[in-house]
N, C-alpha and C positions, 0 to 999 in steps of 0.2 A: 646582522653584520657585526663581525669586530671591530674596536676600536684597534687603532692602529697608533705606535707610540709617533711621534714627532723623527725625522729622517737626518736630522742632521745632529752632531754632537756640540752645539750652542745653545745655550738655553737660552730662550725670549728675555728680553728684556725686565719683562713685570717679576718671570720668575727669580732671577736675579736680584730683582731689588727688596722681593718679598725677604727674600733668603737672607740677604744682608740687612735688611732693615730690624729682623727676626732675632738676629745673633747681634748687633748692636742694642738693642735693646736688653739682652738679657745679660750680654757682657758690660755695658757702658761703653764700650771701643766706638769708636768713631767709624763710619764705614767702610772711610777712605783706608784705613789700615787692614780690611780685610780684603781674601783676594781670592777667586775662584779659583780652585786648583783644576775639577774635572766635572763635567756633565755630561751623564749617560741618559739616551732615551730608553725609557722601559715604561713595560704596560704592567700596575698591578693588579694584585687580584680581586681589589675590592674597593668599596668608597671608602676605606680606611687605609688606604695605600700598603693594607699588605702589614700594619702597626694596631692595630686593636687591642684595647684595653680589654682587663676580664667584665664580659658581661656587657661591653660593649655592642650595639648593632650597627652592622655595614653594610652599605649595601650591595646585594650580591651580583655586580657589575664590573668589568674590566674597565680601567682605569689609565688613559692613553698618560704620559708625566714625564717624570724625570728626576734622578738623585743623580744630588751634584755636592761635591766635596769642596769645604774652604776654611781656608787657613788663615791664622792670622802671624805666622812664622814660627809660634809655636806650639800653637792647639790646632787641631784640627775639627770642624762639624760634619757629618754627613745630616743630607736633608733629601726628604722624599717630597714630590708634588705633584700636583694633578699639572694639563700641561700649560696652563693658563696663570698656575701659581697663586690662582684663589682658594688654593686649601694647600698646608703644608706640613709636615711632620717632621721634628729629629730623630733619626734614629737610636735609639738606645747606647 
């Protein structure tokens, strides 16, 4: 059976918080000053969201998630996640 991404275009909660708590931490910004701009459901290609480092191993499983876009007015992060938002990744 395929995994199947999540149906609607909101992200869960946790993943949300993962994501902001992610980018506050690495910015200093407080959370409250960032702000979800967009969340799409997608399935990646791997337990690596599809972001593998060289020499990395992933494993070789569709990955039901979500990349979602946030702003803090003037920078933007994109972040990829599984759909639970216990594993997440920046995009490059």
């Amino acid at each position: 059976m395929t995994p199947t991404p999540p149906k609607t275009g909101e992200a869960p909660a946790p993943v949300k918080a993962a994501i902001l708590a992610d980018i506050s931490q690495i910015t200093g910004q407080p959370v409250d000053r960032l702000q979800l701009q967009q969340a799409e459901p997608h399935t990646w290609p791997d337990g690596c969201l599809g972001l593998a480092a060289p020499d990395q191993f992933c494993t070789q499983a569709l990955v039901p998630g979500w990349r979602v876009t946030v702003t803090d007015g003037t920078r933007s992060w994109v972040y990829r996640t599984n759909a639970d938002g216990s594993q997440l990744k920046p995009e490059p």
